[in-house]
Structures are given as C-alpha cells and as structure tokens.
C-alpha positions as CSV (number, residue, x, y, z in Angstrom):
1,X,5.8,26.3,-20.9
2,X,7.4,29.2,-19.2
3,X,5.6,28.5,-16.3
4,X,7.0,25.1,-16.3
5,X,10.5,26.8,-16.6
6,X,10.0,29.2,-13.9
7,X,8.7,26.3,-11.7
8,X,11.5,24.1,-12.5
9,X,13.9,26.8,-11.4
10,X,12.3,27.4,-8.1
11,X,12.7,23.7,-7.3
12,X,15.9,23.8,-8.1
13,X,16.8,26.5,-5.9
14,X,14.8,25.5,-2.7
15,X,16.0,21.9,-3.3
16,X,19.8,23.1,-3.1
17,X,18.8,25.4,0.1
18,X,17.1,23.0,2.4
19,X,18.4,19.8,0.5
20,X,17.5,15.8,1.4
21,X,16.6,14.9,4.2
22,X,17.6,11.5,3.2
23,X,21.5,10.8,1.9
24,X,21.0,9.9,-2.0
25,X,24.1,8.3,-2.5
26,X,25.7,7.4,-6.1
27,X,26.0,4.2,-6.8
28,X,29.9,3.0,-5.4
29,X,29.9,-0.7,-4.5
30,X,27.1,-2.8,-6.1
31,X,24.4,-3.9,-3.5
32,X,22.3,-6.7,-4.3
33,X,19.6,-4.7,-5.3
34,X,17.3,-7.9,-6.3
35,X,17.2,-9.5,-2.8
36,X,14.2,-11.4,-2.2
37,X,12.2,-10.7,0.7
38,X,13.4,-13.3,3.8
39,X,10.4,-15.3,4.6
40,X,7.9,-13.6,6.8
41,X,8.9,-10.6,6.3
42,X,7.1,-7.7,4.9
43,X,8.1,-5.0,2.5
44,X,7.2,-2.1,4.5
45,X,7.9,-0.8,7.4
46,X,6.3,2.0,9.4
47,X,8.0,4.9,10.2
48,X,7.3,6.2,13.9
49,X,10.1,8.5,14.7
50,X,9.0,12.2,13.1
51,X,12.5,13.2,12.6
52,X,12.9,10.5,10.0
53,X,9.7,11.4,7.8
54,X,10.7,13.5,4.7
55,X,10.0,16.9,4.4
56,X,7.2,17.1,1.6
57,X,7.2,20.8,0.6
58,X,9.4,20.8,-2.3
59,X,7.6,17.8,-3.9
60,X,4.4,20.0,-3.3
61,X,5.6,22.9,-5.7
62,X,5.1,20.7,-8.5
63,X,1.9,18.6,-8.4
64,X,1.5,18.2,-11.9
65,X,-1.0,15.2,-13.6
66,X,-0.7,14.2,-9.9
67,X,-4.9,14.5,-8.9
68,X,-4.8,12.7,-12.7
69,X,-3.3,9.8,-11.6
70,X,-4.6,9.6,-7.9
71,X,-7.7,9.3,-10.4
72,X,-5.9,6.4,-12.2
73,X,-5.8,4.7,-9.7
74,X,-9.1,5.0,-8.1
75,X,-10.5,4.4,-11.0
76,X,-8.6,0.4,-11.2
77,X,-9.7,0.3,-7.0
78,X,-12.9,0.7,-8.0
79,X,-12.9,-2.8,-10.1
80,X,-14.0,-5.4,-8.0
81,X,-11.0,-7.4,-9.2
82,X,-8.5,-5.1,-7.7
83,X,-9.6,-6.7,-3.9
84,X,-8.3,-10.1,-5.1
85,X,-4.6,-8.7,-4.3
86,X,-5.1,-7.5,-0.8
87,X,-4.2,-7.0,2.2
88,X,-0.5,-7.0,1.2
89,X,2.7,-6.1,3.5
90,X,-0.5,-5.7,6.0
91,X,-2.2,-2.8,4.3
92,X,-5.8,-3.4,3.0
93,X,-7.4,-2.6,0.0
94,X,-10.3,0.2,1.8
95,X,-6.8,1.7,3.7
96,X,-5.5,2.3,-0.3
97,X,-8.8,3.6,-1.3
98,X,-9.2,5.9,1.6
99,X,-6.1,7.7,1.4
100,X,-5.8,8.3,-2.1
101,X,-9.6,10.1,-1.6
102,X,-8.4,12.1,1.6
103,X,-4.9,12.8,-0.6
104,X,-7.4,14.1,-3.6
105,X,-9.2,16.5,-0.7
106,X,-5.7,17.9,-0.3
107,X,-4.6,18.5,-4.0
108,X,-8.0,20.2,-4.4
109,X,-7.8,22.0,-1.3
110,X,-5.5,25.2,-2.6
111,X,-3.3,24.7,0.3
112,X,0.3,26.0,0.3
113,X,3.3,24.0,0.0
114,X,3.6,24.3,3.6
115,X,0.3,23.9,4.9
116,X,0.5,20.8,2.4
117,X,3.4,19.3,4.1
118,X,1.7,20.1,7.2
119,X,-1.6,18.5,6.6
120,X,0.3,15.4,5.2
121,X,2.2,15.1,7.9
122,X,-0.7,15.3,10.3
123,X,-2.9,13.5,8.6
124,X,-1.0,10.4,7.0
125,X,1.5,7.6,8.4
126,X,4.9,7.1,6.5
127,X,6.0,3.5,5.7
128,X,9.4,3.2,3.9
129,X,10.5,0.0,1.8
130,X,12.9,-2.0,3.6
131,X,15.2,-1.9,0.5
132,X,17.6,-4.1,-0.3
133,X,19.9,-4.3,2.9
134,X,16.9,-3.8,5.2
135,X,17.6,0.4,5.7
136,X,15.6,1.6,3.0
137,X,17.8,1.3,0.6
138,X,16.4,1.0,-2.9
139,X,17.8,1.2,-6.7
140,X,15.8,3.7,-9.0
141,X,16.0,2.9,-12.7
142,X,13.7,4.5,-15.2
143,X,11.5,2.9,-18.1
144,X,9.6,4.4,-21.4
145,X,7.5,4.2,-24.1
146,X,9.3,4.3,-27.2
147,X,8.0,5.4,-30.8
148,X,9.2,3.9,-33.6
149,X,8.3,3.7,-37.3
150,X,6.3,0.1,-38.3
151,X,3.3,-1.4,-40.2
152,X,0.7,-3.6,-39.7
153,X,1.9,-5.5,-42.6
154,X,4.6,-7.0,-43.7
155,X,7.0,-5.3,-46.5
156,X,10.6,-5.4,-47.1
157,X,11.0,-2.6,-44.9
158,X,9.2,-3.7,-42.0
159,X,9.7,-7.3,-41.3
160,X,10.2,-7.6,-37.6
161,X,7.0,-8.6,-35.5
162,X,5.7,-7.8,-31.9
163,X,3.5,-11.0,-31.4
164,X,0.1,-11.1,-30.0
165,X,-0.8,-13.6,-27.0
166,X,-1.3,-16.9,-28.4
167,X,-4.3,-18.9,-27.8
168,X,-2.4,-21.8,-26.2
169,X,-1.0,-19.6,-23.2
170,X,-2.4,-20.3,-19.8
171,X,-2.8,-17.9,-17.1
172,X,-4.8,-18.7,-13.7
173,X,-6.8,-16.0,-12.1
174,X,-4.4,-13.3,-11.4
175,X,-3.1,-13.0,-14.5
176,X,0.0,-15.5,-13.6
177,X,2.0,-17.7,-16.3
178,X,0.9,-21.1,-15.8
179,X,3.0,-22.6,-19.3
180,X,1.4,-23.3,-22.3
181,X,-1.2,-26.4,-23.2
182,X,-0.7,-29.1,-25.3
183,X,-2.9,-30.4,-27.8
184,X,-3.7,-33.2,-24.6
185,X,-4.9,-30.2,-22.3
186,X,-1.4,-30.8,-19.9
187,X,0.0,-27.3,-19.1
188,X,4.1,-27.1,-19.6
189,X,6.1,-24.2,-19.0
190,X,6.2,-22.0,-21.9
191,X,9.0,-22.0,-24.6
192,X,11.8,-19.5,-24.1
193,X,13.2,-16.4,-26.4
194,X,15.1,-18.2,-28.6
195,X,12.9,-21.3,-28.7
196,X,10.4,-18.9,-30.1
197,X,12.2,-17.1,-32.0
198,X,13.9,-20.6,-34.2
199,X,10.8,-22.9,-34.2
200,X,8.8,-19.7,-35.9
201,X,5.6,-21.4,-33.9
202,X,3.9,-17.8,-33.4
203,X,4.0,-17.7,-37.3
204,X,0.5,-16.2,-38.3
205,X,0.2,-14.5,-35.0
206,X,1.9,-10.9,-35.8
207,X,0.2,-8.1,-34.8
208,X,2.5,-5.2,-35.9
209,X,5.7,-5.4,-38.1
210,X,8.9,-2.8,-37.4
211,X,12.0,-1.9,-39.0
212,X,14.8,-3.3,-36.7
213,X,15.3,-6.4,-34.3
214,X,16.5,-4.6,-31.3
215,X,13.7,-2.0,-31.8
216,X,11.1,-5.3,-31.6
217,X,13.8,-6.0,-27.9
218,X,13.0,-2.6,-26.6
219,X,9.6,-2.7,-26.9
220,X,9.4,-6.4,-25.2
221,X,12.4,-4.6,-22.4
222,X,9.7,-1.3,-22.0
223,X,6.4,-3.2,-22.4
224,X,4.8,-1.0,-24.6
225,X,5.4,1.2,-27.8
226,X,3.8,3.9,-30.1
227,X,4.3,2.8,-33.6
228,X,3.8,5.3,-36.1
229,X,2.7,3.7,-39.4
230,X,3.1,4.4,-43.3
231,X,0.1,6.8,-43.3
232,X,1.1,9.1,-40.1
233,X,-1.3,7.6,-37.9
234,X,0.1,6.7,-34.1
235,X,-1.2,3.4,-32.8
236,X,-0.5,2.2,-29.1
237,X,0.9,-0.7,-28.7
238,X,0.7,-2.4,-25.1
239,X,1.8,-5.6,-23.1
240,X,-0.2,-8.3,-23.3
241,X,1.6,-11.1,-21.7
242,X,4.8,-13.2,-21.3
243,X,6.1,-16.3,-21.6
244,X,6.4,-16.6,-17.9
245,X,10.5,-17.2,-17.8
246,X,12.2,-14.6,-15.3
247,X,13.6,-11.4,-16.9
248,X,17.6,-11.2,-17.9
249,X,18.9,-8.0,-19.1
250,X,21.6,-8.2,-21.9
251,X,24.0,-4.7,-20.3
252,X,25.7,-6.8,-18.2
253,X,27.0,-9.3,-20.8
254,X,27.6,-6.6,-23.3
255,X,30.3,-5.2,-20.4
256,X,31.6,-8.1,-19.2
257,X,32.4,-9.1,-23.3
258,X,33.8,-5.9,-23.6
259,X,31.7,-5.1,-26.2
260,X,30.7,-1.3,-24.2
261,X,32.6,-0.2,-21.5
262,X,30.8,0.0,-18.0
263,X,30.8,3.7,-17.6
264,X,29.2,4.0,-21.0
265,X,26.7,1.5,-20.4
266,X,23.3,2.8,-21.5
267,X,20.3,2.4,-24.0
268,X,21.8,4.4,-26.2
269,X,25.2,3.0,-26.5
270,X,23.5,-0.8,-26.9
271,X,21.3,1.0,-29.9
272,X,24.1,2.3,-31.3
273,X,26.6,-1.0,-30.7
274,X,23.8,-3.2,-32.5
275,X,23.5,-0.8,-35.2
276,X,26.9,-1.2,-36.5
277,X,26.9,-5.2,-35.0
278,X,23.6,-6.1,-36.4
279,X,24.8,-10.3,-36.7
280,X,25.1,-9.7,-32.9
281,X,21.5,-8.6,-32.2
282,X,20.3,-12.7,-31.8
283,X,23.1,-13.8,-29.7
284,X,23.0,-11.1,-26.7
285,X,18.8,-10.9,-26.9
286,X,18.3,-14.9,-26.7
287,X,19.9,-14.4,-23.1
288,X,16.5,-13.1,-22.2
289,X,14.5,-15.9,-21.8
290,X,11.4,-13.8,-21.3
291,X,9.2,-12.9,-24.7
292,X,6.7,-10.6,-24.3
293,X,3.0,-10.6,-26.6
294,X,1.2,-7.3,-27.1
295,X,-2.0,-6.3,-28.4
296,X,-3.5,-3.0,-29.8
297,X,-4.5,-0.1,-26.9
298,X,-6.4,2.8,-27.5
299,X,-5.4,6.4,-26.6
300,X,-2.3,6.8,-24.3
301,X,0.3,3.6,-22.8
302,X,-1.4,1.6,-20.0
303,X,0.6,-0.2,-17.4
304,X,-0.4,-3.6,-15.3
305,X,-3.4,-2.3,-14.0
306,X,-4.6,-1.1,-17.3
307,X,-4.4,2.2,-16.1
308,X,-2.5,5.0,-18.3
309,X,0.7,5.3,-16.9
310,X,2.0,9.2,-16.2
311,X,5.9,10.6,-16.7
312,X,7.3,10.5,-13.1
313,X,3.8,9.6,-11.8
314,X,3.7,6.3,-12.5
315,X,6.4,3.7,-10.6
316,X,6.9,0.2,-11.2
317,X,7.4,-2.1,-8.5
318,X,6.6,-5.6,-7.4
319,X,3.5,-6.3,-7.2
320,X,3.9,-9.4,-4.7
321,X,5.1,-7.3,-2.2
322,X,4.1,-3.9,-2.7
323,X,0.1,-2.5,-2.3
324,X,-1.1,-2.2,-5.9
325,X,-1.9,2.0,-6.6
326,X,-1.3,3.0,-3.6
327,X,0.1,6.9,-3.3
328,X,4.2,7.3,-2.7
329,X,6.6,9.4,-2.4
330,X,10.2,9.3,-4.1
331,X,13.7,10.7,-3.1
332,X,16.3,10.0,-5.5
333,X,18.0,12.1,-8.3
334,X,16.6,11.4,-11.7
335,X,18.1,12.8,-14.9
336,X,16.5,16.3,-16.7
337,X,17.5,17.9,-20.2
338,X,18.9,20.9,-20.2
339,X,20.6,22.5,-23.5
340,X,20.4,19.3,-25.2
341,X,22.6,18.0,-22.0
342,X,21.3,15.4,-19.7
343,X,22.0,16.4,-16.2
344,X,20.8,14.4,-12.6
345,X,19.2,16.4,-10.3
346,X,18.1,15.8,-7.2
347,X,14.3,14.5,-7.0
348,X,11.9,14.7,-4.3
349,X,8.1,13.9,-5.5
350,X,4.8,11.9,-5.2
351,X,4.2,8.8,-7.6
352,X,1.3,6.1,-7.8
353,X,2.3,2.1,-7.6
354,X,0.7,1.3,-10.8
355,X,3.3,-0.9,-13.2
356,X,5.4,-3.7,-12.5
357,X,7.8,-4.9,-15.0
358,X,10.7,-8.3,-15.9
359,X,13.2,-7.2,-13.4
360,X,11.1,-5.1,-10.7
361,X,11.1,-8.1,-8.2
362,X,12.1,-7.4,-4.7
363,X,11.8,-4.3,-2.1
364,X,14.9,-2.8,-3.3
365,X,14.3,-1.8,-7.0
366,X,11.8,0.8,-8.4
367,X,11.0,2.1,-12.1
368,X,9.9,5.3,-12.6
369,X,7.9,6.0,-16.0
370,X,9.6,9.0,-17.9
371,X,6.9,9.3,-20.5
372,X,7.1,8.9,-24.7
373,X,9.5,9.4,-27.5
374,X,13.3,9.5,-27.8
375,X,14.2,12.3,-24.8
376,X,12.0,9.8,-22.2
377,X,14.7,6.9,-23.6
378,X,17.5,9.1,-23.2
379,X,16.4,10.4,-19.8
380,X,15.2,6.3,-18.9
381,X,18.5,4.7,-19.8
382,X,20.6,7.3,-17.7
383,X,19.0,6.3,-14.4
384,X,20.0,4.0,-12.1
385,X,20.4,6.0,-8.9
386,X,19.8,4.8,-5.1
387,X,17.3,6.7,-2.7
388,X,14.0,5.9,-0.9
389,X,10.7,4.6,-1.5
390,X,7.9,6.1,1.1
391,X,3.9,4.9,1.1
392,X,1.7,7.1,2.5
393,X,-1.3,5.8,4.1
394,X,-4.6,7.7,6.2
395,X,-3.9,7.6,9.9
C-alpha cells in the first residue's frame, strides 16, 4: 500500500509538470454526447500526424492488473465466437489479437517509462474516436459493482427480486433481443419496466431477494452486484439479459422535477432522495423501459464478454461500433479519494474494450469500471468528464 501511495504521488507530480497533451475540458455547454454514427461512417479514425499522438509515459508508471486484463481479453479472442463480430470500423479480429500479444511483450519486457512510450510509439498506430462532434470529443462516465445485503429467499426483510432470464426471451445469434414468444411461436417485442413490474409475469422466476427497490434499480443501472447474504457468504450476481427496450436514465427527470438540483446530481443524492421518498421509487424507475435478468457468477464481476472486468482497466463502449477487447488508451480526469474527500484528477492510462452497457451507444460516450463496494459508487457517480478515447493497434 505504501507503494501504491508513493506511486500515486509521483503521477501526480509529473502529470502537473508535463500536463495533457490533449485539452480535458469540464463539461460547460451540453454536447450531444449520444450522436449516432452518420451512415457510412466509421468510429475511428487514424491518427497520422506524430504531434497529435499522446505522450504515454505517465500512463506507463502505473501498469497495474494491466498484463491481467490484456490476458482478459485474449483469453475471450481466443473463443471462436469472438470472430463473429469482426472486422469492425475496418480493424480485424487477428489485428486485435496481434497487438494485444506484441503489447504483453512490452509489459513483460522491464522497459522504462520512456523506452515504453518509445517502443509504443514505434511500434503501434493511434486511432482516436471520432466523438461526438467528429474531433474526438467523447463523454467519460464511470460504472460499478455494488454490494448490498440480500437473500436467496424471500423474508420480510428481503422482498425485492433481481429476476433471472426467462425461458420465453428470444435472442438470435449474437446475443441480440429479438422480443419474447408467444405460446404460438410469433416473437413480439418484449414487455417494458413497468409492464413487468404490474402484471407480476416473472412470478416464480427470482433468483435473489434484497432489501430495497432502488437497490434492485442499481443493480439493473450497473449490471452486476455482490450480494452478501444472511450467513456472510458473498455471491456474484451478473447480467444476464434485457428486455431489449433502449436504456433511459431517471437523473434527468429527477432535475427537471426539481426533485435534486443539477449541481448535486449524483448516485448518491438519488439514494438518499428515494430513501426519504420511498412512494416515489415506482414512478421515476418505470421511465426506464429497459429490465435487466441476472443469473449467479462465480468468483469476481464479468462484463459482456464474460470476461472479469478490472477497476479503471475495463471500459465500456459500443460494441456496434467499437473493436470488441481491443487495448486503449484514456485521457480524461476521473475522481480519487483522498481524506475521505473525493477529488478529480487528471487521468492519463491504458484500458481494454471489454463491457458495453444501456446507454453506451455512440462514439462519443465511454464507461470506465471503478471496481466494488461503496467508494467505487461514490467515485462512479462523480464522473462525467469529456476527454479522448485512443486504440492502439500493431503497425
């Protein structure tokens, strides 16, 4: 841990002498950070002047759980399933595979933080996302696995269910949505939230009870939870499936009902608001059509390609448009604890495309995984930050 300490303070300092090379900007005027791609166009786009490729060597003091989840993600390459979703934005599936192998040679290699940035530089190309306005711009926000307290049956206490997939949902091949089937074998789009929710049709198909509605809502927002049950024994509980609707969040309609002001606007103060407006919970959760199922996971949370997911590894982005585990690179600030006081910091550091998630669904948003338990949820509902999204790919 003192290591750790020492390390982080060392970043800090070189960070504030040699700064960004890219502007990270707070957020001002709203952008439309959810633009779809035009049609045609690609999410990436090569970067061929050298002056506009970050500088890597702060990112390379810290390489922590890094060489783990390059392994991650070799490891879901390796399935032959994994070729089924390339090329995408015109980078193949052996290009992924090949430069996560040559990146491992470089983690293993010893190399300075310089040489690092040196070899990278040599030996990779730099594609940026396009963002939202077409210059890279991209909105950070951050995600987590939550732990609450629950039981696999039902008490007085713990009376709130995560659901598992039901056997009349319908994916195709990929995984995708296709609605739910009839008793007559027709396939129609799947109920929403609050359909679910007041027809009681997943009744018999609980898999794990908790204490509080909007605990069962974060866990369908973060896709996964630990649950820690009557006996002290810490289950995983992962995402299973949806209902195929499109992702709404609720913050905005708590702010524009005056309900929590907009600088105040965090997971936090939405715990908190329902806590003391619990006959509120149903009304602001139904406006998210999309229900999530779950199932039972062993060992640590897995994201979409059933790979573990890794605090500030592991980034969620969308899969349609972005190369499934490939190896990137993030500059943004993102939020760190210090004294009990959460403070944004500037961020420079390498991540692995490995999760996707409700809202993640155009070039200019990214979620970055900030591990387990209540700090991770502080830590997760302070960002929402704009910087850059780099790929890195074997010349």
């Amino acid at each position: 841990m003192k290591n750790r300490i020492l390390l982080s303070i060392l970043l800090l300092t070189i960070s504030l002498i040699i700064g960004c090379r890219v502007p990270v900007e707070d957020i001002g005027v709203e952008k439309d950070y959810s633009k779809p791609l035009a049609p045609g166009k690609i999410a990436l786009r090569k970067i061929t002047n050298p002056a506009e490729i970050p500088d890597f060597s702060v990112a390379c003091l810290d390489l922590t759980n890094l060489r783990k989840g390059v392994n991650n993600s070799l490891n879901y390459l390796s399935k032959p399933s994994s070729k089924d979703f390339f090329p995408i934005a015109n980078i193949s599936h052996a290009k992924v595979v090949t430069s996560l192998m040559a990146f491992g040679r470089l983690l293993d290699s010893g190399l300075s933080p310089t040489e690092m940035n040196k070899a990278i530089k040599q030996q990779f190309d730099v594609y940026m996302s396009v963002g939202c306005d077409d210059l890279g711009t991209v909105l950070f926000t951050g995600y987590y696995t939550p732990i609450f307290e629950g039981s696999f049956t039902r008490t007085e206490r713990f009376r709130f269910p995560l659901y598992k997939a039901p056997d009349d949902l319908v994916k195709n091949s990929q995984g995708e949505i296709l609605g739910r089937r009839s008793p007559g074998g027709s396939v129609t789009p799947y109920p929403a939230r609050s359909e679910i929710e007041s027809s009681g049709m997943l009744k018999g198909n609980e898999l794990i009870w908790l204490s509080d509605p909007f605990e069962v809502y974060i866990a369908h927002v973060q896709g996964s939870a630990k649950v820690k049950l009557p006996d002290g024994k810490l289950v995983t509980i992962g995402y299973a499936a949806n209902n195929g609707r499109d992702y709404k969040g609720i913050s905005d309609a708590l702010v524009n009902d005056g309900k929590i002001p907009a600088d105040q606007i965090s997971l936090a103060a939405m715990i908190d608001f329902f806590k003391r407006n619990p006959s509120q919970i149903d009304t602001y959760i139904n406006r998210n059509p999309r229900f999530v199922f779950f199932r039972q996971d062993q060992g640590e949370p897995m994201g979409s390609l059933n790979e573990p997911v890794i605090e500030k590894r592991s980034i969620a982005t969308d899969k349609s448009i972005f190369p499934r585990g490939a190896l990137t690179f993030l500059s943004t600030k993102l939020p760190t604890m210090e004294n009990g006081v959460v403070v944004k910091r500037v961020y420079s550091g390498f991540g692995l495309d490995q999760d996707t998630g409700g809202a993640i669904r155009a070039p200019g948003r990214c979620d970055v995984y900030m591990g387990q338990g209540d700090t991770a949820g502080k830590l997760a509902g302070q960002i929402r930050q704009e910087g850059r999204l780099y790929y890195l790919f074997l010349k």
